[in-house]
Residue, then its C-alpha position, 0 to 999 in steps of 0.5 A: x674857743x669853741x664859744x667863739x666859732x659858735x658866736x661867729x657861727x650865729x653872726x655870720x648866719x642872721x648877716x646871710x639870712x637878714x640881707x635876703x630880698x626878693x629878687x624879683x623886686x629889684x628888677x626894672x622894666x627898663x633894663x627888660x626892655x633894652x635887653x630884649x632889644x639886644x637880643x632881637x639885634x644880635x639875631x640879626x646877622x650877615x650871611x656870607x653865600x657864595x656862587x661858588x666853593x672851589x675853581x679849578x684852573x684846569x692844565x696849566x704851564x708851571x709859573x703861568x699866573x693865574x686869577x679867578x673872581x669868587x662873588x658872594x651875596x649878604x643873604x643875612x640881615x645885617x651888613x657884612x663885613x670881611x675883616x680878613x682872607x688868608x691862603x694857604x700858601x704865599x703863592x696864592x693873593x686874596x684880594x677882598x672889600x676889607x672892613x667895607x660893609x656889604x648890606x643885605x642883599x647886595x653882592x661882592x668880589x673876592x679875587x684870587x690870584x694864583x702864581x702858577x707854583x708846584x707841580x702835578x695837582x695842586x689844591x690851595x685853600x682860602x679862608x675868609x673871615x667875616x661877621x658872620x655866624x660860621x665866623x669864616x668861610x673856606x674857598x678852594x682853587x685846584x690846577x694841575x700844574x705842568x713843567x714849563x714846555x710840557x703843558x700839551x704832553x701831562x695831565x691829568x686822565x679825563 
């Protein structure tokens, strides 16, 4: 028995030792070339700049609707694409260019519309997902919201 775990020992040792090559042998020029060309484009991305991060409503009335515009530049080098935006709330609607790409350089809307929930400050967030390095982007809009009829008498002290 024990001849034949050394027999199989030996086997198995000059099969390892006789399929080593050079690996450097085998490498092609060509396959070189397109992976670097692969690594140069995926350095290429899409950046998402915003003019603003957050928008505040300031005092508004209880179920009073409101909308605001966030505009976005690509400063990247490749197109943007925005494949989703989501609120953290129902009571809050992004509406963006879905899947259209934005080219370097060229600008973009985001609007937000809000429908006046809540009471007191309320502060809803944003997220927007596109092709960018970062992979999403968080937007925020903020309003002190007051009950119906009360909209001079609250508020927030400034």
């Amino acid at each position: 028995m024990k001849r034949v775990f050394v027999a199989l020992g030996v086997i198995s040792m000059f099969g390892f030792v006789s399929c080593k090559e050079k690996a450097s042998s085998k490498i092609e020029t060509a396959n070189i070339e397109v992976a670097a060309e692969r690594d140069a484009a995926a350095k290429n991305l899409p950046v998402m700049t915003f003019d603003k991060s957050e928008h505040d409503f300031g005092n508004i009335e209880q179920g009073t609707p409101q909308e605001t515009v966030f505009t976005f530049t690509n400063t990247g080098n490749a197109p943007l694409i925005i494949t989703n935006a989501t609120s953290s709330c129902g009571c809050t609607i992004p509406e963006y260019p879905k899947n259209k790409p934005i080219a370097p350089g060229e600008t973009g809307q985001l609007l937000v519309k809000f429908n006046g929930s809540g009471q007191n400050q309320v502060t809803k967030t944003i997220t927007v997902s596109a092709n960018t390095a970062k992979g999403s982007e968080l937007l925020r809009i903020k309003a002190f919201v007051n009950p119906k009829n009360a909209a001079n008498t609250l508020g927030p002290v400034k």
